[in-house]
Every structure is written in C-alpha cells, then in structure tokens.
N, CA, C and O atoms as a Maestro MAE file, in Angstrom:
{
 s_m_m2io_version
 :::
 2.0.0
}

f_m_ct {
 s_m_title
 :::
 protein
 m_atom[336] {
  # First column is atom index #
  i_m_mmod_type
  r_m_x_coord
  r_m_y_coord
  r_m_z_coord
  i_m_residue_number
  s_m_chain_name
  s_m_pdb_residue_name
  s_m_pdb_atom_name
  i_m_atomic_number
  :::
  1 25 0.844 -1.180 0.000 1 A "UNK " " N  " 7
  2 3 0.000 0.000 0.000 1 A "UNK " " CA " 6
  3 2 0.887 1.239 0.000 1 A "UNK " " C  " 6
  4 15 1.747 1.460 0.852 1 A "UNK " " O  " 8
  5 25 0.537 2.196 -1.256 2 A "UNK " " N  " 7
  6 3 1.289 3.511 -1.023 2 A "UNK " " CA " 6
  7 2 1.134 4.291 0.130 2 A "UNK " " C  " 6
  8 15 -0.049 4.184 0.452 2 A "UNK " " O  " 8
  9 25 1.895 5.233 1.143 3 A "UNK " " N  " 7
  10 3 1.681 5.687 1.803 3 A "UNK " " CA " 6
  11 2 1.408 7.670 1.191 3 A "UNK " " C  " 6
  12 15 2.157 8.476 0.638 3 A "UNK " " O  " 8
  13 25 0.530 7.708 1.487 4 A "UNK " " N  " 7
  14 3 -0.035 9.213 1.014 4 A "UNK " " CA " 6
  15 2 0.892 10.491 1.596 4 A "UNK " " C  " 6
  16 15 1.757 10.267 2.443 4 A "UNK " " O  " 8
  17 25 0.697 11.578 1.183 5 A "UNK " " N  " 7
  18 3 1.884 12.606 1.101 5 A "UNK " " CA " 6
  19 2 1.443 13.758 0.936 5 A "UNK " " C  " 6
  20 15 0.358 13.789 0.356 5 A "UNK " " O  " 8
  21 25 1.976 14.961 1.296 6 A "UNK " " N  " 7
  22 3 1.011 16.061 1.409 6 A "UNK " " CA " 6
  23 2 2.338 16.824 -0.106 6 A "UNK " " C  " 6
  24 15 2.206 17.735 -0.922 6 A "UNK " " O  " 8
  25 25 3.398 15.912 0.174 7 A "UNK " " N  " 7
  26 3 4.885 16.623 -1.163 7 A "UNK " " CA " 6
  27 2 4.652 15.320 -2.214 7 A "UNK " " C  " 6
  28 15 4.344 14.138 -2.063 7 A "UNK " " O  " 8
  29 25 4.962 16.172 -3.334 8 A "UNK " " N  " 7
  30 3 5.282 15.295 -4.129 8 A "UNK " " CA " 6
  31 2 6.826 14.300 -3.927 8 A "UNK " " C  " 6
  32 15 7.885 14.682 -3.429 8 A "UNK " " O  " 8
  33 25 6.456 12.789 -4.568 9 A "UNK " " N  " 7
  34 3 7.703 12.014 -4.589 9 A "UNK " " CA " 6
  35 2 8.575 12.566 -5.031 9 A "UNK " " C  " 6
  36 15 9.659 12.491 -4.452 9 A "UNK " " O  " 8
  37 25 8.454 13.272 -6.129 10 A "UNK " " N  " 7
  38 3 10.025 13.800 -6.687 10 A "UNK " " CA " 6
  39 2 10.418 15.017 -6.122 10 A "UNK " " C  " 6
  40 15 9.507 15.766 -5.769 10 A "UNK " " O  " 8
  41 25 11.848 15.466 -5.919 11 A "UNK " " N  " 7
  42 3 12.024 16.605 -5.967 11 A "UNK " " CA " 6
  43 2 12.495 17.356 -6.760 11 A "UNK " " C  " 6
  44 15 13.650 17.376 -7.186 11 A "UNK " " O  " 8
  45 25 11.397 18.201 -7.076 12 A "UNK " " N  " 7
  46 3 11.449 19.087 -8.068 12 A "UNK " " CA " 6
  47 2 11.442 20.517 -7.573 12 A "UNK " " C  " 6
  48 15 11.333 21.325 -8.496 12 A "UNK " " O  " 8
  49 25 11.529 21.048 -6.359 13 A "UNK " " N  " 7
  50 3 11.802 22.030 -5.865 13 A "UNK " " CA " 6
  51 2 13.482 22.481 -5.882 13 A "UNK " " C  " 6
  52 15 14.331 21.660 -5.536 13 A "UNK " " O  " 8
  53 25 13.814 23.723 -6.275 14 A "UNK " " N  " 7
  54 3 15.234 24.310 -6.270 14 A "UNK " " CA " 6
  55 2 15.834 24.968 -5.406 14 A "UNK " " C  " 6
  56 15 16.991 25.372 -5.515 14 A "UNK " " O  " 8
  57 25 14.505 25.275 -3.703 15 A "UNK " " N  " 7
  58 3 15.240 25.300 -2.902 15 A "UNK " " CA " 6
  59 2 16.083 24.444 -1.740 15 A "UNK " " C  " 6
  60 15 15.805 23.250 -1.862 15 A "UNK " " O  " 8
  61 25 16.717 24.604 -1.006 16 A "UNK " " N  " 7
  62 3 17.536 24.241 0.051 16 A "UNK " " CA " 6
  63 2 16.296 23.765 1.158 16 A "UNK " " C  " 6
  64 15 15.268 24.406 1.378 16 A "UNK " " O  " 8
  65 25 16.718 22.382 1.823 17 A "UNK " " N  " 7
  66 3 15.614 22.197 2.852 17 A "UNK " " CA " 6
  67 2 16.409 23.207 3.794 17 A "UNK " " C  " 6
  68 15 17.581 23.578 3.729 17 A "UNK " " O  " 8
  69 25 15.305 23.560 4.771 18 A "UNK " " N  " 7
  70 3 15.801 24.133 5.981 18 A "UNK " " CA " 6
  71 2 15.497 23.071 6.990 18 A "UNK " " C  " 6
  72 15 15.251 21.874 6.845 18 A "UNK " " O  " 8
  73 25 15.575 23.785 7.989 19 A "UNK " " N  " 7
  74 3 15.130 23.437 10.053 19 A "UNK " " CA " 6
  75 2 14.448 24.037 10.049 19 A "UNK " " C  " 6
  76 15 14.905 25.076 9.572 19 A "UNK " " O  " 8
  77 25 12.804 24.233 10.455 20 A "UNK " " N  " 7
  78 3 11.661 24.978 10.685 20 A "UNK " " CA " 6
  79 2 11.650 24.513 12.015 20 A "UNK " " C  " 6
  80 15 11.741 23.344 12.390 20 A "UNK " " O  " 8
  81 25 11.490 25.883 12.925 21 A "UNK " " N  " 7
  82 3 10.820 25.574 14.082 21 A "UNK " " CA " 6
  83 2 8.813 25.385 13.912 21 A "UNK " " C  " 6
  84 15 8.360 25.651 12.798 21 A "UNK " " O  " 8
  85 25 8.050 25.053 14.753 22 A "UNK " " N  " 7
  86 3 7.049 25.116 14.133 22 A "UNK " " CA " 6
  87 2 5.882 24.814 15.556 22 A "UNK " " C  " 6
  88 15 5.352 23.752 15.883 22 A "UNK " " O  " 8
  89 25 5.788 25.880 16.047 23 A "UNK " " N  " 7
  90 3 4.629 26.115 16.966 23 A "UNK " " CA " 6
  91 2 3.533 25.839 16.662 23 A "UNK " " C  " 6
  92 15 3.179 26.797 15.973 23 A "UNK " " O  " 8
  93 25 2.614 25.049 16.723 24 A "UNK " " N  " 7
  94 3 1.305 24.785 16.734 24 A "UNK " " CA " 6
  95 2 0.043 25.735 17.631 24 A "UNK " " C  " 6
  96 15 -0.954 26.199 17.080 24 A "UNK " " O  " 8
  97 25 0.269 25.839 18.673 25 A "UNK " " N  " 7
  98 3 -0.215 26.023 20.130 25 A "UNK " " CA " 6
  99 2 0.482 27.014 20.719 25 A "UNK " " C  " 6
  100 15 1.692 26.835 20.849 25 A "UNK " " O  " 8
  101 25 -0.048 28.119 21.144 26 A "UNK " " N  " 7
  102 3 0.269 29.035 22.485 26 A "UNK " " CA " 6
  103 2 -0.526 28.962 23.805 26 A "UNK " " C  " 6
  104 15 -1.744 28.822 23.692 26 A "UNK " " O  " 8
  105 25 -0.114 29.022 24.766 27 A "UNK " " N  " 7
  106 3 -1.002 28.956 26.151 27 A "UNK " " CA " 6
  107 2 -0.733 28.141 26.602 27 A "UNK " " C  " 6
  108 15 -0.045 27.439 25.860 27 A "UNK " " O  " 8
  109 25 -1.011 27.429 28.272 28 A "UNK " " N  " 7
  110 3 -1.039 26.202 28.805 28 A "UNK " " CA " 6
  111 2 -1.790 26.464 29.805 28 A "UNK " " C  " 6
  112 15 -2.164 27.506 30.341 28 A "UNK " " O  " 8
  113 25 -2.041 24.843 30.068 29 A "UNK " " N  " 7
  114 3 -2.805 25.124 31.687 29 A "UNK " " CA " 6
  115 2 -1.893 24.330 32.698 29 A "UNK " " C  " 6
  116 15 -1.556 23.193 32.367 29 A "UNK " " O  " 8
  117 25 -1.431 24.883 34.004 30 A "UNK " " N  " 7
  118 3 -0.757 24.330 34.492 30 A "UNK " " CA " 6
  119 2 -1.205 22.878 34.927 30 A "UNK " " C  " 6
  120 15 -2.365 22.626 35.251 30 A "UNK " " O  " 8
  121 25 -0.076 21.843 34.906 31 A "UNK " " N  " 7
  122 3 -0.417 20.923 35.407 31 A "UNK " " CA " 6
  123 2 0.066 19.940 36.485 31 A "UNK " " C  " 6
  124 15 -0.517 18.880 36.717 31 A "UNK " " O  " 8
  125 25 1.348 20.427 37.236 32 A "UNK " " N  " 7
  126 3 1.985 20.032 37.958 32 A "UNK " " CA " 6
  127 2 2.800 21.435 38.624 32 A "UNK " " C  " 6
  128 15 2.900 22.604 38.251 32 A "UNK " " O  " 8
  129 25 3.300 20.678 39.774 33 A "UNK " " N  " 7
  130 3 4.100 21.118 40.572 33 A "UNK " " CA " 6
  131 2 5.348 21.844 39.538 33 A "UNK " " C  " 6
  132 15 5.671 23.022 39.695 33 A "UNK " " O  " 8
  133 25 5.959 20.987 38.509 34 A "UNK " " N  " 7
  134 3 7.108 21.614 37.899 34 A "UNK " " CA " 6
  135 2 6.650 22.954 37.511 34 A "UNK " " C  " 6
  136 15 7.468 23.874 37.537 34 A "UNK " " O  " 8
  137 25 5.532 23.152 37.182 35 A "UNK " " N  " 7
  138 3 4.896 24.583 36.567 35 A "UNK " " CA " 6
  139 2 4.799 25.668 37.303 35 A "UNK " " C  " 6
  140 15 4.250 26.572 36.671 35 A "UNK " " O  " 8
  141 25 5.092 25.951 38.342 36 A "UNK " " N  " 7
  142 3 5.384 26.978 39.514 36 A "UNK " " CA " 6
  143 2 6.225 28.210 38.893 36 A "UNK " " C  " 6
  144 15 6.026 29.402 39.124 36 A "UNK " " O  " 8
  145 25 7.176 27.667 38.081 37 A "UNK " " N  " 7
  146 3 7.713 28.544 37.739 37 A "UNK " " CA " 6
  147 2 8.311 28.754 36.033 37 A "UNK " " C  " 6
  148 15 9.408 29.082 35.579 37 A "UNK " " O  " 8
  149 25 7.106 28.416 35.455 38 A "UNK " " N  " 7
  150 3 7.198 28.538 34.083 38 A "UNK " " CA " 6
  151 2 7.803 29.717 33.403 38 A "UNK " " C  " 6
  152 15 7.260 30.818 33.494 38 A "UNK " " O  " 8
  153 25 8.798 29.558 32.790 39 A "UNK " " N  " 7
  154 3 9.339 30.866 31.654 39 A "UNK " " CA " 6
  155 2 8.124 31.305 30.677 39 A "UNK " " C  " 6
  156 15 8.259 32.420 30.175 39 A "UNK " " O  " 8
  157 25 7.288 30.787 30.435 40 A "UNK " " N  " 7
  158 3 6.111 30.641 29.365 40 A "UNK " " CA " 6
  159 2 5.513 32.067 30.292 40 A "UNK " " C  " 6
  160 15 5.535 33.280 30.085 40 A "UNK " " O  " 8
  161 25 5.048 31.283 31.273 41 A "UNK " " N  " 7
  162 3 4.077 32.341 32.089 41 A "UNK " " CA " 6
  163 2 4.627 32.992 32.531 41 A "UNK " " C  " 6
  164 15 4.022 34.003 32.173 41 A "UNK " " O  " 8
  165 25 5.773 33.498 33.390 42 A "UNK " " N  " 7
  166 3 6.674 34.925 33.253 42 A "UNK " " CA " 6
  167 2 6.995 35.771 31.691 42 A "UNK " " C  " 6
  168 15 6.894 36.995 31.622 42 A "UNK " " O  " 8
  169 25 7.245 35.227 30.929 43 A "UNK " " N  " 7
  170 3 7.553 35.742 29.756 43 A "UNK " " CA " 6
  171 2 6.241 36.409 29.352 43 A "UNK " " C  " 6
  172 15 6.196 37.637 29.282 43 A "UNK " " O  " 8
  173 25 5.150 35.643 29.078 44 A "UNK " " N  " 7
  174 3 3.482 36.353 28.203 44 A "UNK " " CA " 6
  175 2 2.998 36.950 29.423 44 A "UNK " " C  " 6
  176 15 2.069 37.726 29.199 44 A "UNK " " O  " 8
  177 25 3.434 36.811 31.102 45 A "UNK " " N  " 7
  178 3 2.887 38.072 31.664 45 A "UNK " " CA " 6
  179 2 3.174 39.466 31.833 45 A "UNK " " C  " 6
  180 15 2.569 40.435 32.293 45 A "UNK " " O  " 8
  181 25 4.898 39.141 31.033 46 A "UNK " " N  " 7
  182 3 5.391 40.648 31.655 46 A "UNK " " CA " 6
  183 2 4.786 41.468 30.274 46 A "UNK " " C  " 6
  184 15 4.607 42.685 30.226 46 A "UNK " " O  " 8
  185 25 4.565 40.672 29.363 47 A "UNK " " N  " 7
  186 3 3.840 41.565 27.686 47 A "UNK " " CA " 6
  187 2 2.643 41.603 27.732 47 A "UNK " " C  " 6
  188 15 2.115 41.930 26.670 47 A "UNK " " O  " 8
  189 25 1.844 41.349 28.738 48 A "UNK " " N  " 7
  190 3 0.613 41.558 28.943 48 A "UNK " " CA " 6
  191 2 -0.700 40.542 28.401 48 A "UNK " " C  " 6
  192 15 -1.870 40.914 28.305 48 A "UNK " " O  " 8
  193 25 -0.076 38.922 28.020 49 A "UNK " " N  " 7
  194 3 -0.422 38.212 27.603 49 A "UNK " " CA " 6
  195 2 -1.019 37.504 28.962 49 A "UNK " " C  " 6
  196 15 -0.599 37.402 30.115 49 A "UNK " " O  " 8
  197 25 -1.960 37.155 28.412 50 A "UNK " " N  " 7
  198 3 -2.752 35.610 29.536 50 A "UNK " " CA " 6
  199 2 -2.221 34.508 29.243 50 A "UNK " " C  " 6
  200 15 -2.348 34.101 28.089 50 A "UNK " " O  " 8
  201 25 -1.813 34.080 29.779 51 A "UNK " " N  " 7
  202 3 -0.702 32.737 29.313 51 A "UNK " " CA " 6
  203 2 -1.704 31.196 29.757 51 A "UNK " " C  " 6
  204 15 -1.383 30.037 29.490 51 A "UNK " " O  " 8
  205 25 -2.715 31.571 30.350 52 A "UNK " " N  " 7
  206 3 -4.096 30.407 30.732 52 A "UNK " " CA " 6
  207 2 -4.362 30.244 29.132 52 A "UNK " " C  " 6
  208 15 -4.073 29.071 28.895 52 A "UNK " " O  " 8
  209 25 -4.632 30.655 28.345 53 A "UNK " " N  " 7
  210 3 -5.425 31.127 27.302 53 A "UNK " " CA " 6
  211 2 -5.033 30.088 25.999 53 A "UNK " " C  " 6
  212 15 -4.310 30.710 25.220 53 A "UNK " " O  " 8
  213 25 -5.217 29.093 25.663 54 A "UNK " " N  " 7
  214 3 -4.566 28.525 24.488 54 A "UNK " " CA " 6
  215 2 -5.482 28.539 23.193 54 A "UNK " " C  " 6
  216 15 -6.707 28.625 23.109 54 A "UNK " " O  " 8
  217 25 -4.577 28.434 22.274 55 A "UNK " " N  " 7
  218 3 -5.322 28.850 21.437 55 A "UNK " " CA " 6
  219 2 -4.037 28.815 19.944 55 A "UNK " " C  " 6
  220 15 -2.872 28.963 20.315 55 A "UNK " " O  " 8
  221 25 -4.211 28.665 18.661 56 A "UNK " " N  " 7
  222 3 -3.859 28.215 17.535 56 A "UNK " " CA " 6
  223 2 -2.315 29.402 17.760 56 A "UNK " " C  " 6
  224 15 -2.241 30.313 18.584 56 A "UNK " " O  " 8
  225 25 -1.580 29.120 17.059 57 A "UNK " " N  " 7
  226 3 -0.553 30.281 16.098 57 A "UNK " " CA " 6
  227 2 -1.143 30.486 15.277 57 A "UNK " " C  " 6
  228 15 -2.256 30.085 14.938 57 A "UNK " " O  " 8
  229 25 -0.141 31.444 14.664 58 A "UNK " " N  " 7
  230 3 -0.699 32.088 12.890 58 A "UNK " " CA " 6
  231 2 0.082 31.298 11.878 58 A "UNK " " C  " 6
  232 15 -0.165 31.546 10.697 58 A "UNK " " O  " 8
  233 25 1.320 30.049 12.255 59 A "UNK " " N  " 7
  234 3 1.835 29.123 11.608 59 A "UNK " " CA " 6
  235 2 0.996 28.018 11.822 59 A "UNK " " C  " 6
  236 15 1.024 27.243 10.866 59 A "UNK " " O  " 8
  237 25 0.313 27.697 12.677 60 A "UNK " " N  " 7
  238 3 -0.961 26.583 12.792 60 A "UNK " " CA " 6
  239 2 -0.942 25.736 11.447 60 A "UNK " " C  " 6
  240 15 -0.994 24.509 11.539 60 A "UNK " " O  " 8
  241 25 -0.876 26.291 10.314 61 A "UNK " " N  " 7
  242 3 -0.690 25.790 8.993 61 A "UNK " " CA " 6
  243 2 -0.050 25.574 8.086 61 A "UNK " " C  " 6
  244 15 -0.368 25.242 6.945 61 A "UNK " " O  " 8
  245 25 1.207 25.809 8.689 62 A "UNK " " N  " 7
  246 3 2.246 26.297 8.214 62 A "UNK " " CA " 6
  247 2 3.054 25.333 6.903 62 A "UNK " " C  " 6
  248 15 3.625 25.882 5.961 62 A "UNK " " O  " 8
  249 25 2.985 24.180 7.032 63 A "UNK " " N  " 7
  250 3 3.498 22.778 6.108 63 A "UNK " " CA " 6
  251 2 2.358 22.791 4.793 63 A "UNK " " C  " 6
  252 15 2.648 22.235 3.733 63 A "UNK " " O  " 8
  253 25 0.868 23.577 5.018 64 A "UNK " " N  " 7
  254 3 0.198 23.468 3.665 64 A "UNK " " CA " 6
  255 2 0.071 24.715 3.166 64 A "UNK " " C  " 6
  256 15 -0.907 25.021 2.484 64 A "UNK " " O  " 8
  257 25 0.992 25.520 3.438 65 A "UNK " " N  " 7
  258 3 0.313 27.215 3.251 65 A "UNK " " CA " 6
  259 2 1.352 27.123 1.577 65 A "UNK " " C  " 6
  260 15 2.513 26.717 1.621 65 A "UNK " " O  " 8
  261 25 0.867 27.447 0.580 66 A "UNK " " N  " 7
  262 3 1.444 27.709 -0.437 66 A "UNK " " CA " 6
  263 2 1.521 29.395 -1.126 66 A "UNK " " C  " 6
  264 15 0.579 30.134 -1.414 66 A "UNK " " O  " 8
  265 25 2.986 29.639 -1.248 67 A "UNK " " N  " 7
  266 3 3.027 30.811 -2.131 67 A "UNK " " CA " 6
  267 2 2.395 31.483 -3.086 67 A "UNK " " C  " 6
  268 15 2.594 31.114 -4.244 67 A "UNK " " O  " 8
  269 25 1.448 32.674 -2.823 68 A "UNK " " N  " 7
  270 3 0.711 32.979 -3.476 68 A "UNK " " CA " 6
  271 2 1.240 34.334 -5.022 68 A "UNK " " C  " 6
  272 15 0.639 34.730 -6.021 68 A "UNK " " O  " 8
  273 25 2.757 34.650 -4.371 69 A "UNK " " N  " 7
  274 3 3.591 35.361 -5.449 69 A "UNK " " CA " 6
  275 2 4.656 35.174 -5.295 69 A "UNK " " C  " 6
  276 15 4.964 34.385 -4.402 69 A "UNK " " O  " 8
  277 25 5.828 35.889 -6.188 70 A "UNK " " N  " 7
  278 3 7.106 35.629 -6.365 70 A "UNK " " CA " 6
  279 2 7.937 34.522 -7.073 70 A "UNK " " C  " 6
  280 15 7.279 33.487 -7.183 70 A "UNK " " O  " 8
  281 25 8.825 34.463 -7.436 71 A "UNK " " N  " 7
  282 3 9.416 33.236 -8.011 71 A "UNK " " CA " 6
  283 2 9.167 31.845 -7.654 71 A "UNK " " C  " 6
  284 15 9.647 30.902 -8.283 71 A "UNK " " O  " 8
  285 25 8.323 31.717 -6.519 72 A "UNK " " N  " 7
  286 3 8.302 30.114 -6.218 72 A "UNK " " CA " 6
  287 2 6.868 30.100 -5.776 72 A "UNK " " C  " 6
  288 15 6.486 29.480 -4.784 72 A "UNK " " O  " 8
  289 25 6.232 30.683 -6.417 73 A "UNK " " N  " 7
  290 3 4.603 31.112 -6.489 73 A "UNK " " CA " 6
  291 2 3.845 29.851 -7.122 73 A "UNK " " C  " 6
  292 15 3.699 29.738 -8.339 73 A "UNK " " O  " 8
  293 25 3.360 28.885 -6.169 74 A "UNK " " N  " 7
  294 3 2.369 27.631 -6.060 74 A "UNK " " CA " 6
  295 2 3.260 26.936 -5.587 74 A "UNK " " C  " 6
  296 15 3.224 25.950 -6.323 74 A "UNK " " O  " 8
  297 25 3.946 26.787 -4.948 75 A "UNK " " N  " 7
  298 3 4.913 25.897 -3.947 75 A "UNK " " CA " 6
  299 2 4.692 26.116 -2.586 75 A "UNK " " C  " 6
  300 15 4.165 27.110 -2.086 75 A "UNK " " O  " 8
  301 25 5.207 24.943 -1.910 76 A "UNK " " N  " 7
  302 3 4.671 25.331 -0.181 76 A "UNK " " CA " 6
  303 2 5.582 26.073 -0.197 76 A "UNK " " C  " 6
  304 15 6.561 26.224 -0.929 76 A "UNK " " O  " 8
  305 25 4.995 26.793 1.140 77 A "UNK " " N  " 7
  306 3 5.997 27.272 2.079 77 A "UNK " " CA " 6
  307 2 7.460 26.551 2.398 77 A "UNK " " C  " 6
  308 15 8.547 27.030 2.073 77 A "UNK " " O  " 8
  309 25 7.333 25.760 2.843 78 A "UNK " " N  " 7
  310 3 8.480 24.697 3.252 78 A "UNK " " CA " 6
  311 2 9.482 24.323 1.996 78 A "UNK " " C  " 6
  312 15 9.045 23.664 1.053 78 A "UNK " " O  " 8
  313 25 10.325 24.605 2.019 79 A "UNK " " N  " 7
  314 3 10.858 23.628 0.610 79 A "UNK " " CA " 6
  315 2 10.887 22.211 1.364 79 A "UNK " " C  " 6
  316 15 10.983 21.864 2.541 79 A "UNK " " O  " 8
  317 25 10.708 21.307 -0.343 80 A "UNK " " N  " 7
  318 3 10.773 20.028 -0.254 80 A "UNK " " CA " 6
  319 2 12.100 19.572 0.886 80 A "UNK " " C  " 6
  320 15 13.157 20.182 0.720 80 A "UNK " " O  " 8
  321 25 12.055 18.722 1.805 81 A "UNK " " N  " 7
  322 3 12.967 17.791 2.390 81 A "UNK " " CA " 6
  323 2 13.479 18.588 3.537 81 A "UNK " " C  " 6
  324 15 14.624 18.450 3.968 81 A "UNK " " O  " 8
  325 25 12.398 19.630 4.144 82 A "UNK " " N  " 7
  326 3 12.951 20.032 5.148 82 A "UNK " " CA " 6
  327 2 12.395 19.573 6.462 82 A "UNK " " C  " 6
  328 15 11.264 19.119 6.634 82 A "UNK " " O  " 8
  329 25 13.413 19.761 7.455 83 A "UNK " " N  " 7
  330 3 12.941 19.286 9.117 83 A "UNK " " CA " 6
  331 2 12.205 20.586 9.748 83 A "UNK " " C  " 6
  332 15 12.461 21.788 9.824 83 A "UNK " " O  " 8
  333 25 11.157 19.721 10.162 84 A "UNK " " N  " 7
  334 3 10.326 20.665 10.789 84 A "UNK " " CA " 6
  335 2 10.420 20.211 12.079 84 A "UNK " " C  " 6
  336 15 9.813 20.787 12.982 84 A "UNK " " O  " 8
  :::
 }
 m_bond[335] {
  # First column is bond index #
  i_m_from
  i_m_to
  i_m_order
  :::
  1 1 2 1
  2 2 3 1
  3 3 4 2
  4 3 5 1
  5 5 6 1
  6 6 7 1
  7 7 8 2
  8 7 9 1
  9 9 10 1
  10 10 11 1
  11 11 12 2
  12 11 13 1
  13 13 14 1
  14 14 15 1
  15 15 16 2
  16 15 17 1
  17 17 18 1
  18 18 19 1
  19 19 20 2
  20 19 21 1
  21 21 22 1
  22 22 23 1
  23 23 24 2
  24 23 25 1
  25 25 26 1
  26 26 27 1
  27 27 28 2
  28 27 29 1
  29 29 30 1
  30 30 31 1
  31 31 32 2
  32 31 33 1
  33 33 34 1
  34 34 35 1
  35 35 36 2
  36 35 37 1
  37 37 38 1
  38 38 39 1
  39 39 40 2
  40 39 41 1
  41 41 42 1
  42 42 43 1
  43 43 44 2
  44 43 45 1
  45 45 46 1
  46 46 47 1
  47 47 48 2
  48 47 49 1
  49 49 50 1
  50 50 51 1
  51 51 52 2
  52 51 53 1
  53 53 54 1
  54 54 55 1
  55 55 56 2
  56 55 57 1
  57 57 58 1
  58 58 59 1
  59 59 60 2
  60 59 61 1
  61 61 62 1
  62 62 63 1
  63 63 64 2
  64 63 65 1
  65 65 66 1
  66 66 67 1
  67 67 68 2
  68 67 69 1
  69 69 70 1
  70 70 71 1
  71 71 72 2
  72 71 73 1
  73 73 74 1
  74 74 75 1
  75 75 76 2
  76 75 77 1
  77 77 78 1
  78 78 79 1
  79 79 80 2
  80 79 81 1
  81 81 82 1
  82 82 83 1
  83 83 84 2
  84 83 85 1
  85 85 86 1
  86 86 87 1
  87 87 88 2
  88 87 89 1
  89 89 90 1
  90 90 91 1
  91 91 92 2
  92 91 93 1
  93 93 94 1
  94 94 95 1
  95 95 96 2
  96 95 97 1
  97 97 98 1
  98 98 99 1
  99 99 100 2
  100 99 101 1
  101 101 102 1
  102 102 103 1
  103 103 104 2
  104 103 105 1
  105 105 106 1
  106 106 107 1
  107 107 108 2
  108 107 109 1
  109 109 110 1
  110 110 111 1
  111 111 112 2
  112 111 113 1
  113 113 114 1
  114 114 115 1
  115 115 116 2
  116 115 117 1
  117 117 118 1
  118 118 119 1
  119 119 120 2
  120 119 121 1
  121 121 122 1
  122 122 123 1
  123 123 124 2
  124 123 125 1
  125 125 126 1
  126 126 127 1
  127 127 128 2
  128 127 129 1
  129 129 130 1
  130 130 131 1
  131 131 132 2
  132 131 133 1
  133 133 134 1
  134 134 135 1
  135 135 136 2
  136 135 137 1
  137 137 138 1
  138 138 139 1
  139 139 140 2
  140 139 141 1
  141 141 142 1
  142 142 143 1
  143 143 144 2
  144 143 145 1
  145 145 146 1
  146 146 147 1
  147 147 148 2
  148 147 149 1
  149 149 150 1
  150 150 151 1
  151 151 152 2
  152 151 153 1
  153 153 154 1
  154 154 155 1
  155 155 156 2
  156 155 157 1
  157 157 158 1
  158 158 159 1
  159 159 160 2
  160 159 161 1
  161 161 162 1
  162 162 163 1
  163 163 164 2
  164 163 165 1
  165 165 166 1
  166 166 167 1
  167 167 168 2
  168 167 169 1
  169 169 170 1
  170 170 171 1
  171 171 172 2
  172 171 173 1
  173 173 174 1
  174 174 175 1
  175 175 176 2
  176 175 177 1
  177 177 178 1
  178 178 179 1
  179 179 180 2
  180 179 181 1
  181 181 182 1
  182 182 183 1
  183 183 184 2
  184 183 185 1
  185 185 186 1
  186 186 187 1
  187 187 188 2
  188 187 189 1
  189 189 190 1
  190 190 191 1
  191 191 192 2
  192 191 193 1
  193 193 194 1
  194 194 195 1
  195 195 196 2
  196 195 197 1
  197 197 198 1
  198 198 199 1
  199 199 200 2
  200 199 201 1
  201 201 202 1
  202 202 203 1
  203 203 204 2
  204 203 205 1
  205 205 206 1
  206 206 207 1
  207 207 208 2
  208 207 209 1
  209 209 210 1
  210 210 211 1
  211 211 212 2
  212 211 213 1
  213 213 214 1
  214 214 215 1
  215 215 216 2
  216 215 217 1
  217 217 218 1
  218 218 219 1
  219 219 220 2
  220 219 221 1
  221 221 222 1
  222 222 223 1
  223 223 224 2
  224 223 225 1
  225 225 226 1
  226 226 227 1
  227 227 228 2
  228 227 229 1
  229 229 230 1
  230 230 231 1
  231 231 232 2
  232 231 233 1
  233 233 234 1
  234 234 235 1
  235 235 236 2
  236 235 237 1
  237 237 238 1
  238 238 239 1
  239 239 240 2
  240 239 241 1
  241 241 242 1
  242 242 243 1
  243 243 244 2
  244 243 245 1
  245 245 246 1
  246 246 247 1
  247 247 248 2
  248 247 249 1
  249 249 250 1
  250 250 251 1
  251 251 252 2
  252 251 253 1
  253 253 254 1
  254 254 255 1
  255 255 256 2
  256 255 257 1
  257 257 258 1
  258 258 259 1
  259 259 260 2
  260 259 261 1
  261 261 262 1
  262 262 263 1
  263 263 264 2
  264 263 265 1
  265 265 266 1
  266 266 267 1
  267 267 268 2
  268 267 269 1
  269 269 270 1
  270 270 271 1
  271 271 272 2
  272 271 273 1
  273 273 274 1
  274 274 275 1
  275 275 276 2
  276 275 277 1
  277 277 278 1
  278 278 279 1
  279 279 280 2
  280 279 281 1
  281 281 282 1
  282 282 283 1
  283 283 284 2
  284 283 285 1
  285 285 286 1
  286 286 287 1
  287 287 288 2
  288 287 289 1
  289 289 290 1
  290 290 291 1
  291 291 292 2
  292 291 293 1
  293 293 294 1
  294 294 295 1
  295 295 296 2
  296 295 297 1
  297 297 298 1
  298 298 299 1
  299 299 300 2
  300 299 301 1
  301 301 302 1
  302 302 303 1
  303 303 304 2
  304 303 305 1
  305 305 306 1
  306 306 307 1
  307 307 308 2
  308 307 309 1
  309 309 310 1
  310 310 311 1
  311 311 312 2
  312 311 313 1
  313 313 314 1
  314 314 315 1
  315 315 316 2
  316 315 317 1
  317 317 318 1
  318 318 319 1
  319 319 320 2
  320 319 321 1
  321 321 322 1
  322 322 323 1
  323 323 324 2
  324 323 325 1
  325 325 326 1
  326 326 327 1
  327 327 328 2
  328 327 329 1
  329 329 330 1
  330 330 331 1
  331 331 332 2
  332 331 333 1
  333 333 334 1
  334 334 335 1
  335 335 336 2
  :::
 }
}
C-alpha cells in the first residue's frame, strides 16, 4: 500500500531544505508542581499576555500554506525535504 503525502515524490523544488521551528499552540494550563515557575508564564505576563489562554498560532498551517507570489509562487511554504 502507497503511503499518502502532502509533497510530491520527486524533488522538483530548487530550494535548500531548511530546520523549521514550528509552533502549533500558544497557552497552557498548568499541570503540575514543575509549573510553579514557568518561563512561558513569566515571559506572556510581563507583555501583557494571559498565558491560561490557548489557542492556535498564525503558523498553525504552516506545512500546507502555499506561495501565493514571487518566483516560487504555487509551492509550499516549506521547501521540499525540510525538518520541521
């Protein structure tokens, strides 16, 4: 059975894979003792963020979002063969 693919088998893309970092999710709810002293929740309180609050990124989609101009205009975002 083929296994399905969101890239094509070949590569036919001319850029360079990168390293994508790739946030899904902002917010948490605490859930233990280790969480007392979260960098998360010091960090989004001193900017005035609710850090209870979870909820999508604006990369949320980031692996199907395709170029809508420029030289590599109908290609993902991602070049082919990169680590996300």
């Amino acid at each position: 059975m083929k296994q399905l693919s969101l890239f094509p088998e070949d590569n036919t893309d001319p850029r360079p894979p990168e390293s994508i970092g790739w946030n899904l999710w902002h917010g948490c709810t605490k859930a233990s003792t280790g969480c007392l002293h979260c960098y998360m929740y010091r960090r989004d309180e001193s900017i005035g963020k609710d850090p209870s609050i979870v909820q999508k990124t604006e990369n949320f989609d980031l692996p199907v979002k395709i170029l809508r101009s420029g030289k590599y205009k109908g290609r993902y975002k991602v070049p082919f063969g990169s680590h996300i």
